[in-house]
N, C-alpha and C positions, 0 to 999 in steps of 0.2 A: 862406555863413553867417558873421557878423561873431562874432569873438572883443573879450570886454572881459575887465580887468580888472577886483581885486577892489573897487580905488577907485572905478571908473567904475559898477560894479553899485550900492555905496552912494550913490553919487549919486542914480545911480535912483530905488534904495529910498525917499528922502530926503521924495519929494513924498506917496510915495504914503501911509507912515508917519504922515505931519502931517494929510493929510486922511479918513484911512478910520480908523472904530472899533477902539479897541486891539485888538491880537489878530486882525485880519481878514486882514492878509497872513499872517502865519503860521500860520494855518490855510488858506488859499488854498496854499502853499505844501506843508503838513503833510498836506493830501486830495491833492494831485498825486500825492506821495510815498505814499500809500497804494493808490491805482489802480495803481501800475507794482508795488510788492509784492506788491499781490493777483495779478498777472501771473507776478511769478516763484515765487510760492510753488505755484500750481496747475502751473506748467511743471514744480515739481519733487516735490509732492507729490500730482494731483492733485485735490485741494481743500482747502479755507482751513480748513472746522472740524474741529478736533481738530488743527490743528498747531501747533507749541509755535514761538514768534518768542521773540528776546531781543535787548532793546534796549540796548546799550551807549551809556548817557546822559553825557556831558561839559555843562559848566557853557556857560549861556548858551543863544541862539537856537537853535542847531545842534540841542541834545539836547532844548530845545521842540517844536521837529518832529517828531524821533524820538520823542518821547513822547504829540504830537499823535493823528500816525500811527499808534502804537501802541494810541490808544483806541479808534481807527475800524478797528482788525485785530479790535479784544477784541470789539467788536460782531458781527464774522462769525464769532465763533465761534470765533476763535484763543487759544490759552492763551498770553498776554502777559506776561513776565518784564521786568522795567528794571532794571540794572543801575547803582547811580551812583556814580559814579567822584569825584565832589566833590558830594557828599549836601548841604554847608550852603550851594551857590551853585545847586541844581537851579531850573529854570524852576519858578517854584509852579505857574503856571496851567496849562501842562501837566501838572506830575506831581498836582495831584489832580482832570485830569479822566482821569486811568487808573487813581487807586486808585477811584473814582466808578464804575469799570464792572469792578470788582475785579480790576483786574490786579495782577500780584504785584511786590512792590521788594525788593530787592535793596541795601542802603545800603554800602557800600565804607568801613570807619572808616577816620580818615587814617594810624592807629597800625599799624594791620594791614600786616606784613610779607609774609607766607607767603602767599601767596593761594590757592595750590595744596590748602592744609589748610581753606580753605572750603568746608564740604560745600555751603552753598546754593547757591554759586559753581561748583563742579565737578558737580553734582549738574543746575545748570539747563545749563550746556556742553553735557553730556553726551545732553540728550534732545533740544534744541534743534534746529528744521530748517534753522532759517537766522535769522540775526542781522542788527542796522541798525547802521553803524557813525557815530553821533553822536556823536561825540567832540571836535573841533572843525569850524569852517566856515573860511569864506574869512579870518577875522583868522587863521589858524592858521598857525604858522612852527613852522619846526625838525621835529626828529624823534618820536614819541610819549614822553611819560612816566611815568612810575607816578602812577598803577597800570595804566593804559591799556596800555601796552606788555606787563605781563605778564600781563592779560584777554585782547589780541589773540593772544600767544602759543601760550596757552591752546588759544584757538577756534582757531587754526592746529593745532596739535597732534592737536585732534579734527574734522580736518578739515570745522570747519562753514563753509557758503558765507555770505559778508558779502554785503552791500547796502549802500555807502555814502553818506550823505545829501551831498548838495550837491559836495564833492571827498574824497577818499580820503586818511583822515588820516594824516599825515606825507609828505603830497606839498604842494610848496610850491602856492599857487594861481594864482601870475604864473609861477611862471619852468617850473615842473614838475621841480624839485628832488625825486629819489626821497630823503628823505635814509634812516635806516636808524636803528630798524625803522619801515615806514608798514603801513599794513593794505593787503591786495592780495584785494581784492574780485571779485565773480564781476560786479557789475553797481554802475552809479553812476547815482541820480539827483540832477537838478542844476536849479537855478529861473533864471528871467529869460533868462540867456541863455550861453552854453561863457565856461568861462574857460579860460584857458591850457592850465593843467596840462591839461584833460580831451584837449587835442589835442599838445601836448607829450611828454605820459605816457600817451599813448591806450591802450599796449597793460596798462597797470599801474592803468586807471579799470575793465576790464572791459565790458561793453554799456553804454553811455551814452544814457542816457533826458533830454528834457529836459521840466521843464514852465514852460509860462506863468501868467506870475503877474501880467502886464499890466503891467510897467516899460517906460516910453516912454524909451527909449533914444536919442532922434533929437540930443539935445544933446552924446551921448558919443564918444570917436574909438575905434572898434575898433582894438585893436595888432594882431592878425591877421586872418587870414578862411581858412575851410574851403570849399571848393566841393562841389558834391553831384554826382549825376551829374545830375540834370538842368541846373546851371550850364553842364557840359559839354557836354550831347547839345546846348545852345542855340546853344552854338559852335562847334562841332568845324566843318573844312571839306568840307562835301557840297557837289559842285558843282552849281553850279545852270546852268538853262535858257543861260546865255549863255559859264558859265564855258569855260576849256579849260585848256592843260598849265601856261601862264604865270599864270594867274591866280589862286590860289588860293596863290602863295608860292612860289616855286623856290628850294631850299637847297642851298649849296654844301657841299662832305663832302674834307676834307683827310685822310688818313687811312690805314691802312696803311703796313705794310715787309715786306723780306725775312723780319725776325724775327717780323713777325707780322702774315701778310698776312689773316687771318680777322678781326681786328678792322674792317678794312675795308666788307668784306664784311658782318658785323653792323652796322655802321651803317648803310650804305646800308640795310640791308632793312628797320630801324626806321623810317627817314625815309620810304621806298616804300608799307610799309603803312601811313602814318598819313594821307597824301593821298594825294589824286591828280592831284597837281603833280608838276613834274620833278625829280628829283634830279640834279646834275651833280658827277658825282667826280672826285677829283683827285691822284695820286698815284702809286705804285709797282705798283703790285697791279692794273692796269686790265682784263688777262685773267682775272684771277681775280674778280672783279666781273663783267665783263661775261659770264662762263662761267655765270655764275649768277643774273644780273638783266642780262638783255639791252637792257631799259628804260631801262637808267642812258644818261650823256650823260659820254664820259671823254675828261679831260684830260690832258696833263704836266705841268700846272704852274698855281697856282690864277691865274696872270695868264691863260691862256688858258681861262678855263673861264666867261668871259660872265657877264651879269648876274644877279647874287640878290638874293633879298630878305634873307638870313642866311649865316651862313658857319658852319659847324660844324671845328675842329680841334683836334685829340689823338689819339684812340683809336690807339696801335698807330703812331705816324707817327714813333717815335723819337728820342733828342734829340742827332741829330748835327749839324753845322754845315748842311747838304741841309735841314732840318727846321725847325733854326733860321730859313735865309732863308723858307722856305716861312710862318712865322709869322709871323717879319717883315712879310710884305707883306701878309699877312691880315689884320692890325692895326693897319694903315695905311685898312680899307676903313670910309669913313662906312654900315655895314648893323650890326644886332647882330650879335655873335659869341659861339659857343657854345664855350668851353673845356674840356676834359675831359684826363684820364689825363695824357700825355705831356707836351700842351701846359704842364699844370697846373707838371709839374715844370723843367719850360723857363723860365716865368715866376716860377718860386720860385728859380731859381737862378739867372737873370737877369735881374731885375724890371724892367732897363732897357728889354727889351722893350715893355715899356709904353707908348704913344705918352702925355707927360703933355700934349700938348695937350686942351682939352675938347673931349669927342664927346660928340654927340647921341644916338650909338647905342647902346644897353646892352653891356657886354661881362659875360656869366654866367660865372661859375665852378660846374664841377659835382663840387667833391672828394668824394671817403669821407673817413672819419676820416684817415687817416692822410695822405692827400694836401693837409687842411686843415692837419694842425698845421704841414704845410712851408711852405704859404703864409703862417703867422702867422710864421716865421722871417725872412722876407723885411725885414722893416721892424723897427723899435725902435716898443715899443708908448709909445703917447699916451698922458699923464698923466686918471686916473680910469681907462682900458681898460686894465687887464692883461692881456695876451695865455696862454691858454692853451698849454701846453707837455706836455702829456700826454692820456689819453684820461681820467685820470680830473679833470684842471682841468677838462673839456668836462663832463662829471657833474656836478662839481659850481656848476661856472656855471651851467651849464643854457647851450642852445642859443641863446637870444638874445643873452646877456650874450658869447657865444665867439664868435659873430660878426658882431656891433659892433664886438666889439674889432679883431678881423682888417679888418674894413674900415676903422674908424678909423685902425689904423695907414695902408694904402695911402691914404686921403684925407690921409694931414698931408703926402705925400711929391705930393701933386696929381692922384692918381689914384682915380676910383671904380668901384669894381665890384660889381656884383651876383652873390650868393653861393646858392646851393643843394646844403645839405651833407647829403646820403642818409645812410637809414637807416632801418629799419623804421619808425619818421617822419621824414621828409623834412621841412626846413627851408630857405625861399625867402626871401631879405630882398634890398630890393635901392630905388631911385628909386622903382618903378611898385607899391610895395605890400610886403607880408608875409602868404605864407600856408605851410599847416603842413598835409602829408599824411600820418595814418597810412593805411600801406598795406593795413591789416586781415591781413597775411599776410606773412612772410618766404622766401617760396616764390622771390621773384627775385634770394636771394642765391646767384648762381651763374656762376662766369665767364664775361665775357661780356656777360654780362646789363646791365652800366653803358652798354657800346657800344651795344647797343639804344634806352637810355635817352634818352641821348645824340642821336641819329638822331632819335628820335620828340620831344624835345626842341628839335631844330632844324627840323623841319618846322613843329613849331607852331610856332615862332617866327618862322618865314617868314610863316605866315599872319597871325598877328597884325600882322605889318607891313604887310600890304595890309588890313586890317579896323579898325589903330587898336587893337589890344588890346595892353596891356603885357607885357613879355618875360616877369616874373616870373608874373603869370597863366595865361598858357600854357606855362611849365614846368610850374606845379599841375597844368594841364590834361592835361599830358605825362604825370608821374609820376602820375596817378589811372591811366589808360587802360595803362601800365607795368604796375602791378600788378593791375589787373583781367585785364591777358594773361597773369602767371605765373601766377595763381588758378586763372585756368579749364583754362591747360596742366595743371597738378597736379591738379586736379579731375576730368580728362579731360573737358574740355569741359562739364563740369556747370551752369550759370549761375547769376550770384550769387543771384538773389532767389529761388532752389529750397532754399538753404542753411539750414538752422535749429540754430544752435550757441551754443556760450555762451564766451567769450573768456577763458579762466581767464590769469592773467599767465604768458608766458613759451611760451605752449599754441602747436602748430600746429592748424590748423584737420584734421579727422578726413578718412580716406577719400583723400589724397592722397598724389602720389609725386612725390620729385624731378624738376625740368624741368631742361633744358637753353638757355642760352641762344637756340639757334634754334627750341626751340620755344616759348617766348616770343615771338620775333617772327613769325612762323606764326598766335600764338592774339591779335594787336593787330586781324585783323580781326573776330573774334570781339569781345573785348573792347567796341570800336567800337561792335558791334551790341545787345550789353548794354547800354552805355551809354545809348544812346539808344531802351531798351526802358525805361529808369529802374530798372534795377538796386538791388535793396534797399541802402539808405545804412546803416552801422553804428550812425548817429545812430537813434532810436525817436524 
C-alpha cells in the first residue's frame, strides 16, 4: 500500500473539490468516519443509543467532519456533545446540521482560562463514552494548544477512549513527529489514502481504519509504501515444480566468534527457516552450527564458500583485524550485502572499508538506534542534512529526515548505501524504494532476535536477486514475517487473524509471554504459514 503525503493528498482533493457539489467530499468523508465509530462504539458499549459521543471541534475541515459525523451518530440515537475550541471559525455547515438534529454545543470562550471550572466541560468528560478528536487535519503542525491541550488532558485524565479523525492531533502528518502533548488515541480514521505519521507513528495512531473517498492518486509519487501480507504471501519463496537447493537464492552468512559463537548459529537458523535454498556459512563457529543445522554448507573462509546470490556479515564476527580481512573481501563481492551489528561497527570506525568504487549491488545497513548514531559519525554532514547526534535528534527529525541525512553524508564522500533502522517501526530507505513496518508488537525486542533478523533478511534478499525484487522490498518482506514469528512465539502459537484487541499507545498485546530469540526462529515457519493464510493486517 502506497504512502502519500499531505501535499500530494491536496492535490488529489483538488479535482475532485472543483467538480462535485459543495460539501459532497466532506460528507463522503464524514459518513466513512461514522461507519468505523459505529464499530467502535458497539465494540465498547454494546450499542449506539443511549451512548454519550463528544466531539472535540477545532476550526476548519477537520472538525466539519467531526461534526458531519456527529449528526449521522445523533440520528442512531447517540447523545451528541461538540465541544468548540475556536467557536467563531467553526465549520457552519456542519455545526448547524448537528444543532438541526439537537445535539448539544459546547462553545469554548477565547477568554476562559480555567477550563477545569467548566461545569458543562467536566460535566460532558465525565459521562462521555468515547470522544472524536477534530482538532486539526493534515495542515496541522506542531504540538496541541489551548485550549485543545487542556480538553485533551482532561479526557486523558478521565480516561476516555479518543477516535482520531484523519491523523492524531499533534502528530506531524509527513514526518510522524510525536511532538508533546498530541492526543494518543485508541483508534484513527483516516480518508483517501496512509499518510506518514499513520505508519511512522503507527503505534501512537492506534487501530487505523482507512476510508475511500475516491481520490485518483495515479498522478502522485508515494514517499513510502506498506506491504500487507498478502504482498508477501505473493512473494515469499515456495519452491516450485522445477526449483531445487540453488535456485530460490543461496545466501552467504559470515558470522560468529569465540566470544559469541551463538549469534552465529541465530543467523544461519533465520536464513534456513525463511527458504528452502542453501545456506553456506563461514567462519569460526562451523561445529557449533553444523552440531545444530547439519543442512548448513561450512566454510573457513568467505573466499572459499562458492557462489551466492547475497552475503550476509556482522552478527557476532567481531572486530578484530581476522574480521576485518573477512569483510574486506565481502565488500569487494558484486552480490548485495547485508550488514548488521559488528560489521556496522567496523564500517563506522573504518569507513574506508567501503569499496567507493560504484556497485550495482545494494549494500543494506541493518543498525538499532544506537549503531545508526555511529554511522552518522563516520562522515561530516552535508549542508541542508544535519546529522543526528542523539536518540532524541532521531525524535525529533523523525526517521526520514535522520536517515537522509546519514546517507547524504556517505554519498558526498561516493558511497551509497541503503539503510533499515529497527524499531517497533522499522524504517527501509535505500535506491529500490522506501517502506515503513510497524511491527504491531515489541515481543522481538530480545537478544538475539536482530541476528535472526538479519538471516531472514538475507535469505530474502538472495531471492529477490534471482526474481528481480529490490533489496529494500524484501527486507520489508523480512522484517513483516520477523515479527509475525515473535507474535505468534509470545502468543504460544495463537494466529494473528484469531486476535481481537485494541492498540492503546505504548500497550503490549494481552495473553502473552516473553520469547527468546530461538524461539523466534522456531515460530518463522509458522509465521510463513500465517502469512500466506492472509493473516489479519492491522490496517481495517
Amino acid at each position: 500500500m502506497n504512502v502519500y503525503t499531505a501535499d500530494s493528498i491536496r492535490a488529489a482533493e483538488a479535482p475532485l473539490l472543483a467538480s462535485l457539489p459543495e460539501g459532497d467530499l466532506m460528507r463522503r468523508a464524514s459518513y466513512g468516519l461514522y461507519i468505523h465509530v459505529l464499530d467502535e462504539i458497539r465494540r465498547r458499549c454494546g450499542t449506539v443509543y443511549g451512548s454519550h459521543i463528544l466531539l472535540i471541534v477545532g476550526a476548519g475541515d477537520n472538525g466539519g467532519d467531526t461534526l458531519w459525523a456527529g449528526t449521522y451518530l445523533r440520528g442512531k440515537g447517540a447523545a451528541v456533545t461538540a465541544v468548540l475550541l475556536n467557536p467563531d471559525h467553526t465549520h457552519a455547515a456542519g455545526l448547524a446540521a448537528l444543532r438541526a438534529v439537537h445535539g448539544h454545543v459546547i462553545p469554548l470562550p477565547p477568554e476562559e482560562t480555567d477550563l477545569s471550572a467548566n461545569t458543562a466541560l467536566t460535566a460532558a468528560i465525565h459521562t462521555t463514552d468515547l470522544a472524536l478528536d477534530g482538532i486539526v487535519g493534515i495542515g496541522g503542525r506542531g504540538p496541541l494548544r489551548e485550549p485543545a491541550s487542556t480538553v485533551i488532558g482532561l479526557l486523558d485524565d478521565a480516561h476516555v477512549p479518543i477516535v482520531s479523525v484523519d491523523i492524531p492531533s499533534g502528530i506531524d502528518p509527513d514526518t510522524g513527529v510525536r511532538h508533546a502533548p498530541h492526543v494518543h488515541p485508541v483508534a484513527t480514521v483516516t480518508f483517501g489514502a496512509l499518510k506518514p505519521c499513520h505508519v511512522l507513528a503507527g503505534p501512537s495512531c492506534g487501530r487505523i481504519s482507512l476510508v475511500d473517498i475516491g481520490l485518483d492518486l495515479s498522478g502522485e509519487t508515494p514517499v513510502m509504501q506498506v506491504l500487507s501480507d498478502a504482498d508477501v504471501a505473493a512473494q515469499w519463496p515456495i519452491p516450485g515444480a522445477s526449483d531445487n537447493k540453488y535456485t530460490t537464492g543461496v545466501v552467504g552468512v559470515c558470522a560468529g566468534s569465540a566470544a559469541y559463537p551463538g549469534a552465529a548459529l541465530l543467523t544461519v537458523s533465520g536464513a534456513a527457516h525463511a527458504s528452502s535454498a542453501m545456506v553456506r556459512y563461514t567462519g569460526s563457529v562451523s561445529d557449533l552450527v553444523l552440531s545444530h543445522r547439519p543442512d548448513t554448507v561450512c566454510t573457513g573462509s568467505p573466499k572459499q564458500a562458492g557462489r551466492v546470490n547475497a552475503w550476509i556479515a556482522g552478527p557476532g564476527m567481531g572486530t578484530d583485524e581476522g574480521a576485518y580481512d573477512r569483510l574486506s573481501w565481502i565488500l569487494k563481492q558484486e552480490v548485495p550485502i547485508v550488514l548488521d551489528a559488528d560489521a556496522i561497527t567496523l564500517i563506522s570506525n573504518t569507513p574506508e572499508l567501503m569499496d567507493k568504487r560504484p556497485r550495482d549491488a545494494v549494500t543494506l545497513l541493518t543498525p538499532h538506534t544506537g549503531e545508526f548514531l555511529r554511522l552518522c559519525t563516520s562522515y561530516p554532514e552535508t549542508p541542508h542534512y544535519p546529522l543526528p547526534t542523539s536518540v532524541a535528534d532521531i525524535e525529533r527529525m523523525g526517521r526520514p529526515a535522520a536517515v537522509t541525512a546519514c546517507q547524504k553524508a556517505w554519498e558526498n564522500q561516493g558511497i551509497t548505501i541503503s539503510i533499515l533502522l529497527k524499531g517497533r517501526t522499522t524504517y527501509i530507505a535505500g535506491p529500490g524504494g522506501v517502506f515503513v513496518e510497524d511491527t504491531g508488537s515489541s515481543w522481538a525486542a530480545t537478544p538475539g532476535s536482530g541476528d535472526v533478523l538479519t538471516g531472514l533478511i538475507g535469505a530474502i534478499v538472495a531471492h529477490g536477486m534471482v526474481v528481480g525484487r529490490s533489496v529494500e522490498e524484501s527486507a520489508a518482506m523480512a522484517v513483516r514475517v520477523h515479527s509475525r514469528a515473535a507474535l505468534l512465539a509470545a502468543m504460544g502459537g495463537q494466529t494473528w487473524h484469531t486476535l481481537d484487541y485494541v492498540v492503546d499507545e505504548g500497550a503490549q498485546l494481552p495473553h502473552g509471554a516473553p520469547v527468546t530469540a530461538s524461539e523466534i526462529s522456531l515460530s518463522i515457519s509458522a509465521a510463513i504459514r500465517d502469512v500466506q493464510a492472509g493473516g489479519e493486517d492491522t490496517l481495517q
